[in-house]
C-alpha positions as CSV (number, residue, x, y, z in Angstrom):
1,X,0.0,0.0,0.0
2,X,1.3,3.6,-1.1
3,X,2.0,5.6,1.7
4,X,-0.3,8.6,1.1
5,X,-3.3,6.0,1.2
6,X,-1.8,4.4,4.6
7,X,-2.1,8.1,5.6
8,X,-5.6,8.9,4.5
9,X,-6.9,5.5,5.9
10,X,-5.3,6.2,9.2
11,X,-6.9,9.7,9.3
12,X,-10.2,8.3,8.5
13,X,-9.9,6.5,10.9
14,X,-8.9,8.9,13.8
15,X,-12.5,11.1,12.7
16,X,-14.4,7.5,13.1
17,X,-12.7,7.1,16.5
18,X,-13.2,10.7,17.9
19,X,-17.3,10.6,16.9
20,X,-17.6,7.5,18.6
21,X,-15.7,9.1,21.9
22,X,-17.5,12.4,21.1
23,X,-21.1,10.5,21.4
24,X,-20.3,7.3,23.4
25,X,-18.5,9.5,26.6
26,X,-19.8,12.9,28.9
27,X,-17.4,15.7,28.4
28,X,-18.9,19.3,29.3
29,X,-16.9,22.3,28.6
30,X,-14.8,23.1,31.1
31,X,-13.3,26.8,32.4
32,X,-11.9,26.5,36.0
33,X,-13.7,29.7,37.4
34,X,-16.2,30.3,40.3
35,X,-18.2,32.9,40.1
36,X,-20.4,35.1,42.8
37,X,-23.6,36.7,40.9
38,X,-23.8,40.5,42.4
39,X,-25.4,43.5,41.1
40,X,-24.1,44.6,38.1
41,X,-22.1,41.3,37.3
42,X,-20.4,38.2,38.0
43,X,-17.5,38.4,40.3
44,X,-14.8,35.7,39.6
45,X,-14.3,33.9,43.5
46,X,-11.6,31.2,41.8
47,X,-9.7,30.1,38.9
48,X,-7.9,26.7,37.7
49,X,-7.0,25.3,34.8
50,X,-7.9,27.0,31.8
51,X,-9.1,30.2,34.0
52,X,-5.8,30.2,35.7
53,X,-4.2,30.7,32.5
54,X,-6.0,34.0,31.3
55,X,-4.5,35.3,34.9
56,X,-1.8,37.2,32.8
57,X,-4.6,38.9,31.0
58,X,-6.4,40.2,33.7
59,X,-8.6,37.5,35.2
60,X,-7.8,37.1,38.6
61,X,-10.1,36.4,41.5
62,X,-12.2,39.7,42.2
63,X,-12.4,40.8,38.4
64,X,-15.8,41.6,37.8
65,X,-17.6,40.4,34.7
66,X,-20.0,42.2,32.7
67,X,-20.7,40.5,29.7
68,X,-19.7,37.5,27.5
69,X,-19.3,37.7,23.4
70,X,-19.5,34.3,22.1
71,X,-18.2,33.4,18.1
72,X,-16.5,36.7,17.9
73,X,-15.5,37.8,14.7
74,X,-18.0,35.5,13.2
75,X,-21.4,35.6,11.8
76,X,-22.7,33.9,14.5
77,X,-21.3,36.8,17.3
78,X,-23.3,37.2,20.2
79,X,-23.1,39.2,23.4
80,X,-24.8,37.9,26.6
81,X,-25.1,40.5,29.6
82,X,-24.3,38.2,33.2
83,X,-25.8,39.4,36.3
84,X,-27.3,35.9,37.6
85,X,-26.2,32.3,37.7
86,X,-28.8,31.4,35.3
87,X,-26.6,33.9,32.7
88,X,-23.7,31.6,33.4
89,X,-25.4,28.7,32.9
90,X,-27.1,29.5,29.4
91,X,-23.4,31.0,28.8
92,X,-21.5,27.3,29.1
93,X,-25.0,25.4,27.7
94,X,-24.1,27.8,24.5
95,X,-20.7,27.0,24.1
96,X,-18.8,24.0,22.6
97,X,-15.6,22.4,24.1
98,X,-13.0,24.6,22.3
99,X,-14.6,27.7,22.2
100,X,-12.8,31.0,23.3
101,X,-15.1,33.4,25.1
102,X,-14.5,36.9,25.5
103,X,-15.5,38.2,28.9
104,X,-16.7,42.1,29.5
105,X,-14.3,43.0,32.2
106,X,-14.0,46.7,32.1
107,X,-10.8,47.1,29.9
108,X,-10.1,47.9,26.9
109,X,-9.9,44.4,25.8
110,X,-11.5,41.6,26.7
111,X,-10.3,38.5,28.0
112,X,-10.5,35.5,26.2
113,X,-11.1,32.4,27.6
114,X,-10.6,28.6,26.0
115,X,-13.6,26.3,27.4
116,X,-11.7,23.0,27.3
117,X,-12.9,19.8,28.3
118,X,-13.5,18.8,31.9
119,X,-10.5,17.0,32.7
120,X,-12.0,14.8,35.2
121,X,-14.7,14.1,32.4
122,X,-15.1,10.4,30.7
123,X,-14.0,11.8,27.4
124,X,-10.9,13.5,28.6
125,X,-9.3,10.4,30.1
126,X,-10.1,8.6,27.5
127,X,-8.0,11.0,24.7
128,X,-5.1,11.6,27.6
129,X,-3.5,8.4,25.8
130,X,-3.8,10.0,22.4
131,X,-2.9,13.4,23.4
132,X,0.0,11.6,24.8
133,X,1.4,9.8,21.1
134,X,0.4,13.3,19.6
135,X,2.0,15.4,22.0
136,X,5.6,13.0,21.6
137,X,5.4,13.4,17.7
138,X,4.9,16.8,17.5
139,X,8.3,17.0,19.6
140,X,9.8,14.9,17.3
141,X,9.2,17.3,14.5
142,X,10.2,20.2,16.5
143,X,13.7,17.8,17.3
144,X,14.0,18.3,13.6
145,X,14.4,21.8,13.1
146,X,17.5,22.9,14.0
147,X,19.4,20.4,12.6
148,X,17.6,20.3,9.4
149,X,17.9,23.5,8.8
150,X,21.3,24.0,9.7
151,X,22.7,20.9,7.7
152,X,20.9,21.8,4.9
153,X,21.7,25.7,4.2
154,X,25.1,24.7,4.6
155,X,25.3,22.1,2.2
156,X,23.5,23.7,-0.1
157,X,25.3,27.2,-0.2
158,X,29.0,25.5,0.1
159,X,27.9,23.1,-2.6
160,X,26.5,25.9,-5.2
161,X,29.3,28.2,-4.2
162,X,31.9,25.3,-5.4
163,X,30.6,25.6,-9.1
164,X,32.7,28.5,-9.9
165,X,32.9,27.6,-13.4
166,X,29.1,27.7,-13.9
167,X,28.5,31.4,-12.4
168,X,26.5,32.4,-15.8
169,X,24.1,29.4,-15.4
170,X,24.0,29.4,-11.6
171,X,23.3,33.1,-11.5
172,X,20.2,32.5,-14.0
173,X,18.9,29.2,-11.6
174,X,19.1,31.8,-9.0
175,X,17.3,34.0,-10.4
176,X,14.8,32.0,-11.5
177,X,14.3,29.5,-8.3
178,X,14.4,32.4,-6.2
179,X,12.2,35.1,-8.0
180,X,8.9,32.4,-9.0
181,X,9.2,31.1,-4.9
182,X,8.7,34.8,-4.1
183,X,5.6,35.4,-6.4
184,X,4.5,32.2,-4.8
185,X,4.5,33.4,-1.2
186,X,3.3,37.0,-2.1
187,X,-0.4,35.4,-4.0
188,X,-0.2,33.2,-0.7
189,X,-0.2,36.0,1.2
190,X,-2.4,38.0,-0.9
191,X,-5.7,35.4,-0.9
192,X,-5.0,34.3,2.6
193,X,-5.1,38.0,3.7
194,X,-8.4,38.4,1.4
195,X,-10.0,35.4,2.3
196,X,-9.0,35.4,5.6
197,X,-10.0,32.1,7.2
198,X,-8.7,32.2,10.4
199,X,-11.0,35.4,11.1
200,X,-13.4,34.1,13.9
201,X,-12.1,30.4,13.0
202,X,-13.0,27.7,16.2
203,X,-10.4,25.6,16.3
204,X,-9.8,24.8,19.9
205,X,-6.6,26.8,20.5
206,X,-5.9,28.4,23.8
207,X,-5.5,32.4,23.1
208,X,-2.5,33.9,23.8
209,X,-2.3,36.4,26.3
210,X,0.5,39.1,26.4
211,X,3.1,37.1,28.7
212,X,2.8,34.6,25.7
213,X,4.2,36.8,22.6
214,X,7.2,37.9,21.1
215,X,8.2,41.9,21.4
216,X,6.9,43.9,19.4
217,X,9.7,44.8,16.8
218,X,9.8,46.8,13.5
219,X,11.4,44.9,10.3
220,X,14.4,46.5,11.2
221,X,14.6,45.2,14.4
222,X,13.5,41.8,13.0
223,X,16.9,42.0,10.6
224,X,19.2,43.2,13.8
225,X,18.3,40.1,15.7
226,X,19.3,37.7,12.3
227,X,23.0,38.3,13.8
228,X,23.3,35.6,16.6
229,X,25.8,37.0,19.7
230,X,25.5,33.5,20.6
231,X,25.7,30.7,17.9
232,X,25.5,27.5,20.7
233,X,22.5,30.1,22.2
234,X,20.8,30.0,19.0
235,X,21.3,26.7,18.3
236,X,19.7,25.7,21.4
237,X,16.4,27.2,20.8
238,X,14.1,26.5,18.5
239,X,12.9,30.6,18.7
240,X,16.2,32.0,17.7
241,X,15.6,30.1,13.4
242,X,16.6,33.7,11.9
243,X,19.9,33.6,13.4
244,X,20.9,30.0,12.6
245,X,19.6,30.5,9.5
246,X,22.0,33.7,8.7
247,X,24.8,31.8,10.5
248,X,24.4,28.3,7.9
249,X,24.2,31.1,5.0
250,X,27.8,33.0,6.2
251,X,28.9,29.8,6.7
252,X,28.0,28.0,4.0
253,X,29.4,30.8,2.0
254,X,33.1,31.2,3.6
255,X,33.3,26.9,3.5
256,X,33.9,27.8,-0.7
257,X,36.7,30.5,0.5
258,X,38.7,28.0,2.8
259,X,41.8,26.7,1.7
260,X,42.5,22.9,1.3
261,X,41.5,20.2,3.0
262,X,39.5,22.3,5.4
263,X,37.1,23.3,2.7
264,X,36.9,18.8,1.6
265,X,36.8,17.8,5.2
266,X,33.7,20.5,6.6
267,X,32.1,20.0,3.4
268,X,32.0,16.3,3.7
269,X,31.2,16.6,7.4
270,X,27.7,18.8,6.7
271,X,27.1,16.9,3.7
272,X,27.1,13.8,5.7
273,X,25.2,15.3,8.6
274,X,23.0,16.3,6.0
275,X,22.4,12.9,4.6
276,X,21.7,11.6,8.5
277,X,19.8,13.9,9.3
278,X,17.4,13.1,6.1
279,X,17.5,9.8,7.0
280,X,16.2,10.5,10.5
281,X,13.4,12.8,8.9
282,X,12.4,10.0,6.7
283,X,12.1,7.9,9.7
284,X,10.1,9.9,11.5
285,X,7.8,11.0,9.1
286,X,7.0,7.3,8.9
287,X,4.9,8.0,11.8
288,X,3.0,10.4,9.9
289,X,-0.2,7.9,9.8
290,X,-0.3,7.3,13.4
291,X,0.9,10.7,14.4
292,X,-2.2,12.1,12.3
293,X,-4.5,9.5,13.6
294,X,-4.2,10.6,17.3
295,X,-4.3,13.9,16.3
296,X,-7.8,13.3,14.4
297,X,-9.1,11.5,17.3
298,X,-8.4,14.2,19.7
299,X,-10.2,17.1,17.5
300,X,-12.8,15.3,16.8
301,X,-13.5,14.1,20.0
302,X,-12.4,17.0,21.7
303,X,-14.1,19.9,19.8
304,X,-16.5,18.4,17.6
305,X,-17.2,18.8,13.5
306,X,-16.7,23.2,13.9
307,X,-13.0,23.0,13.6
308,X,-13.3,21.5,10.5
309,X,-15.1,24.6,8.5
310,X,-12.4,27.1,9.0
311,X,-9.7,24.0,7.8
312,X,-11.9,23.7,4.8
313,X,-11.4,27.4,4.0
314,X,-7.9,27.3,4.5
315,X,-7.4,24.1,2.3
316,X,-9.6,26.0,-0.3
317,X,-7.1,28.9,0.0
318,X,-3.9,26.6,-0.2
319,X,-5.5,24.7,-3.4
320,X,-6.7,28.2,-4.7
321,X,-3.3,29.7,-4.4
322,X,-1.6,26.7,-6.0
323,X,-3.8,26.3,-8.8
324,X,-3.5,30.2,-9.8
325,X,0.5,29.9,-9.6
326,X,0.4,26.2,-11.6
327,X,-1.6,27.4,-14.0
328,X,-1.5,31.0,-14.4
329,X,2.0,32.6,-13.0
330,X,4.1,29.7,-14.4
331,X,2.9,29.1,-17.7
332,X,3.4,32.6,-18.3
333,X,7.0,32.8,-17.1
334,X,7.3,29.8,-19.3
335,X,5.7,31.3,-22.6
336,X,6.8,35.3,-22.4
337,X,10.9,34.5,-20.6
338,X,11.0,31.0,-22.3
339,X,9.3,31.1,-25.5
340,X,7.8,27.9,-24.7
341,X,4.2,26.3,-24.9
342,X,3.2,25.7,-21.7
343,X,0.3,22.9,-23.2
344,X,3.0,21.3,-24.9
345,X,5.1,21.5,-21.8
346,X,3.0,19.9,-19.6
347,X,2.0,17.4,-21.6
348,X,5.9,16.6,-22.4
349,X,6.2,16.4,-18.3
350,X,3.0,14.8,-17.4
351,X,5.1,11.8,-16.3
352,X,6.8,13.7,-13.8
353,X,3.6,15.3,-12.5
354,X,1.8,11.9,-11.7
355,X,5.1,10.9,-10.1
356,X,5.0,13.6,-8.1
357,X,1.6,13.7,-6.9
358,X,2.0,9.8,-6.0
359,X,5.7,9.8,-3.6
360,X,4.9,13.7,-2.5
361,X,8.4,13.7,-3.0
362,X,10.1,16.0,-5.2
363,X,13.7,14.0,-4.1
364,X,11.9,11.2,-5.0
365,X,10.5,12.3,-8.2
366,X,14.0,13.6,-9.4
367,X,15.2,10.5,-11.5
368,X,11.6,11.0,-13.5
369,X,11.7,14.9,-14.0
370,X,15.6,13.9,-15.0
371,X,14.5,11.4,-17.7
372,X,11.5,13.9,-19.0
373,X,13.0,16.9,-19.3
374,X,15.6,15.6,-21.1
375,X,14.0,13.1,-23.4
376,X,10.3,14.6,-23.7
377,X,11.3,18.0,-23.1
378,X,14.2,18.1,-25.1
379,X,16.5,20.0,-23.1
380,X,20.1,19.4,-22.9
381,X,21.8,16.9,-20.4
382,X,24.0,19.6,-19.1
383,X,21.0,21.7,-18.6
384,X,18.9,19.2,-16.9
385,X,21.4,17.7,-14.7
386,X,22.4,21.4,-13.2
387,X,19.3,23.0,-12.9
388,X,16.7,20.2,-11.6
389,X,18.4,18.4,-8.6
390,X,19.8,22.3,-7.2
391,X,15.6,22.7,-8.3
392,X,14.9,19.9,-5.8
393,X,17.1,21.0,-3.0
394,X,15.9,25.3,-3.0
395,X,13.1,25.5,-5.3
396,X,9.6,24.7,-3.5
397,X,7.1,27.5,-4.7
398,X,4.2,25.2,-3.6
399,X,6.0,24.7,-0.2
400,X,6.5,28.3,0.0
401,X,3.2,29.3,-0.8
402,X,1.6,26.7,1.5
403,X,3.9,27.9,4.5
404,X,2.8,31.6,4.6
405,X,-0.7,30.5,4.0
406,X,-0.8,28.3,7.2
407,X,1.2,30.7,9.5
408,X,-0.8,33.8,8.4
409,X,-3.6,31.4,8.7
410,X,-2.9,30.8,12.6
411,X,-1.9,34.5,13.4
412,X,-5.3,35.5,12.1
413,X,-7.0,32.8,14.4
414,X,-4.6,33.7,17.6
415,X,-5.3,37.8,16.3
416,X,-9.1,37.1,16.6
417,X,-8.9,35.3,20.1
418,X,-6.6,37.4,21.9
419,X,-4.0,40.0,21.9
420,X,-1.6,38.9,19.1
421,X,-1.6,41.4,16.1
422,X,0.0,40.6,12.8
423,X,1.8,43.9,11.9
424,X,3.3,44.6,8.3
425,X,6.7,44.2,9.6
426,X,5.1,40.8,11.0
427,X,4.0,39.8,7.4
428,X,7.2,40.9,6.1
429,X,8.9,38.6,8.2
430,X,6.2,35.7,7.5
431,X,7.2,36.3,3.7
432,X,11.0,36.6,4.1
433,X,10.9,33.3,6.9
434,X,8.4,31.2,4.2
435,X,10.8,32.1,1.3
436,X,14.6,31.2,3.6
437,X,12.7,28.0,5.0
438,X,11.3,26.9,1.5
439,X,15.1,26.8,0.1
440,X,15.9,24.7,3.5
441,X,13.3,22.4,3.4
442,X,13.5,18.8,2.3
443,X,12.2,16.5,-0.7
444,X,10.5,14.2,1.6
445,X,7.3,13.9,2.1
446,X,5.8,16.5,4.7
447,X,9.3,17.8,5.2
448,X,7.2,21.3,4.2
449,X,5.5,20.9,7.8
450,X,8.7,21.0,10.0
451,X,9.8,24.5,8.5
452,X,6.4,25.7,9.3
453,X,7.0,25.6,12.6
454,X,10.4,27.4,12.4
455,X,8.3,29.9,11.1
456,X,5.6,30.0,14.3
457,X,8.4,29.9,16.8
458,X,9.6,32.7,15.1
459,X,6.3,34.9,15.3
460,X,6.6,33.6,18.7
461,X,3.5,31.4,18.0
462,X,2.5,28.1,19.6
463,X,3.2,25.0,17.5
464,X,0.2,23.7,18.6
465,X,-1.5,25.3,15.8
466,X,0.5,23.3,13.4
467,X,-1.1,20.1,14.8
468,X,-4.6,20.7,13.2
469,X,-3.0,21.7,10.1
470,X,-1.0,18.4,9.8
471,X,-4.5,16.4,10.5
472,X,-5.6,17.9,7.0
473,X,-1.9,18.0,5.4
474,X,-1.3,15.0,3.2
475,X,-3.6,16.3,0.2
476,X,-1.9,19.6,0.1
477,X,0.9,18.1,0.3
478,X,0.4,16.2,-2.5
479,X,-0.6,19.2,-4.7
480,X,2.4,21.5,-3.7
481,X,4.9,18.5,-4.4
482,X,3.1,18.5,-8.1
483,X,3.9,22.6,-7.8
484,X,7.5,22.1,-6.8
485,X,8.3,19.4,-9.9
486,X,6.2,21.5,-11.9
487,X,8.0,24.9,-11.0
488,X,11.5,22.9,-11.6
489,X,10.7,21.9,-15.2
490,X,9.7,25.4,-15.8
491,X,12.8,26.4,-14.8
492,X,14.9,24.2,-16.7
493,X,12.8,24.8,-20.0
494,X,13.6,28.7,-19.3
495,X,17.2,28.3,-18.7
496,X,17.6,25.7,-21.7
497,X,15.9,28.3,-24.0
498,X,18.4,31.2,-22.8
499,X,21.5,29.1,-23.0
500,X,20.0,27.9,-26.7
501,X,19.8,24.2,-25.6
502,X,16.1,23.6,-25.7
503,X,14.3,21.5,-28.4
504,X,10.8,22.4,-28.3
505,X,9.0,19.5,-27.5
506,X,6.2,18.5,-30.3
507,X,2.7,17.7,-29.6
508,X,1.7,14.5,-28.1
């Protein structure tokens, strides 16, 4: 059995499991708070668990409530005035596990509140054991990060920056790999930012409250802290990506200007780290199925169907914003820069494309494209063999594309639920971390997921987040792999023409 249908069995199976926990076993929504009904409000007496958490936010024992807005930033928004018990019962009869809850408190602000489950509920012991498999492989992603990135940069600038006697060519694979992967993010970013469906989204995530966020900073400030003071400090923090990142680009870059055999021996020694470290992603991502599966079971069971409408709008955006570059942004590069039919082009690499969509690996895939390109395409050997495996290392346009879309996706939720704001120097930074951590990421299957969350710990997001979006992953994934292959043929068809080593393929 294919992998991607192991995958899709497994998460039909975790939405099976979490109805029947959802309907088979009690679990009421669950705040921590005691309240005292008084004239002219609720008065909180107490506060645990969830409750306890919105402390930094200004709900402490003695703040006096007002009134409670339920599905803000929704259609649905409603606000309920509390002055008697009876108001706070209708108030948790009205709300679903997972719901945040704004609370009238006086400020400026109000404070929002994630109803959880009870957690001396049926239903909550009953997902502790799959919270406990998804919780351990999420943290084997996040493992990943570092590492990955680091190795990976490295290798790739010291072994790019070693062809010194291809600097015409390079420079135009550059400009190419690098210019379509930032038209990708920026249509991400524009229909995710016009459709906007994280805006009022339920999805079960606990708001974050201001001891919970990064600093606000400016772009500029955002580029002062790229330079580590501390590389080992860096390195030893999943929140400090920008800095490693700049460090595996300088160093990557002075490997190529260090004199014999330092420049073999570290270039062999990331290269090799490189090649472990891929092995241990493979490995991992393995678990994918089961890791999905418990993830499934716990949303489902947990929060109910509601989380899945706002996923829906977000996979509509992803597919959206893939479809419009596939079909619209690259065939044009490819007919106006190239000279080339794009009909005839994708019919000549339709081979690679169902390859791709099938592995969701554009490492995989590479042999294939190899072959097309060269024999159905009819570009030449030195072309091809250049510009498409350096394609399948940096150039990931749907990988790009689909990162900005899920981390702007997430800041719009966490925006709508609590104090978090996306600034334009934030989106700047979402567009400038989407485009570094594209060229980083792997041709593995799902590899795309891991440098999202470089990208969220970064923003100084919870990763949590990324969980739901991994439950709905694997068909996106399979549609930005066909993006990525797609993009690299492109490529090599535009390059070919410039360099006069393109035979346009004939009509099928």
């Amino acid at each position: 059995m294919s992998f991607h249908w192991k995958v899709l069995i497994w998460m039909v199976a975790g939405v099976l499991v979490g109805i029947g926990l959802q309907f088979g076993l009690d679990g009421p929504a669950y705040s921590g708070a005691k309240w005292a009904p008084e004239e002219g409000g609720i008065r909180l007496v107490s506060a645990s668990g969830p409750a306890s958490k919105a402390a930094k936010d200004g709900l402490v024992p003695g703040t006096l409530v007002t009134a409670v807005t339920l599905h803000r930033g929704s259609e649905q928004a409603e606000t309920l005035p509390l002055t008697r018990q009876e108001d706070i019962d209708l108030m948790m009869s009205r709300c679903e596990n997972g719901d945040v809850i704004w609370l009238e408190a006086g400020r400026a602000k109000p404070i929002a509140l994630n109803l959880k489950l009870d957690p001396s509920s049926p239903r909550a012991k009953a997902l502790a054991p799959f919270q406990f498999v998804a919780d351990i492989f999420m943290a084997l992603l996040k493992m990943l990060i570092v590492p990955l990135i680091l190795t990976s940069i490295i290798t790739g600038v010291a072994g790019v920056g070693a062809m010194k006697d291809l600097r015409r060519l390079g420079g135009k694979t550059f400009a190419y790999y690098i210019g379509t992967s930032l038209l990708a993010v920026l249509l991400g970013q524009l229909l995710v930012l016009v459709i906007q469906p994280g805006v009022g989204a339920n999805l079960g995530l606990s708001p974050l409250v201001a001891g919970d966020m990064a600093p606000d900073a400016s772009f500029i400030d955002v580029l002062k802290r790229m330079v580590p003071t501390n590389i080992f400090e860096s390195l030893s923090s999943n929140g400090s990506m920008l800095s490693v990142i700049f460090f595996a680009l300088i160093f990557g870059a002075f490997i190529t200007r260090a004199a014999e055999p330092h420049k073999t021996r570290v270039t062999e020694f990331f290269e090799s780290a490189y090649a472990v470290m891929i092995a241990m992603a493979e490995g991992i991502l393995k678990l994918l199925p089961y890791g999905v599966f418990a993830l499934l079971v716990g949303v489902v069971a947990g929060t109910g169907f509601s989380v899945f409408k706002p996923l829906l709008l977000y996979m509509f955006t992803v597919a959206l914003a893939l479809v419009i570059h596939a079909c619209v942004v690259l065939p044009l590069i490819l007919k106006f820069v190239g000279g080339v039919s794009p009909l005839k082009w994708f019919q000549a690499m339709s081979p690679a494309l169902m390859t791709a969509f099938s592995t969701s690996s554009s490492s995989m895939t590479l042999p294939i494209t190899l072959d097309t390109v060269e024999k159905r395409g009819g570009v030449s050997g030195k072309i091809g063999s250049f510009t498409l495996p350096l394609g399948a290392t940096i150039n990931m346009d749907g990988t790009a594309l689909y990162e900005c879309i899920g981390v702007v996706f997430l800041a719009q939720y966490y925006q709508s639920v609590g104090q978090f704001e996306l600034t334009l120097a934030g989106q700047g930074l979402v567009v400038m971390m989407a485009l570094l951590a594209s060229i980083g990421a792997a041709g593995i299957p799902s590899a795309g997921l891991v440098m999202m969350l470089t990208i969220l710990t970064t923003l100084g997001l919870p990763i949590e987040g990324a969980a739901l979006i991994l439950a709905v992953d694997r068909p996106l994934d399979m549609l930005r792999t066909v993006v990525n292959v797609w993009s690299d043929s492109c490529g090599a068809a535009v390059i070919a023409a410039s360099e006069g080593e393109l035979i346009p393929p004939e009509p099928s």
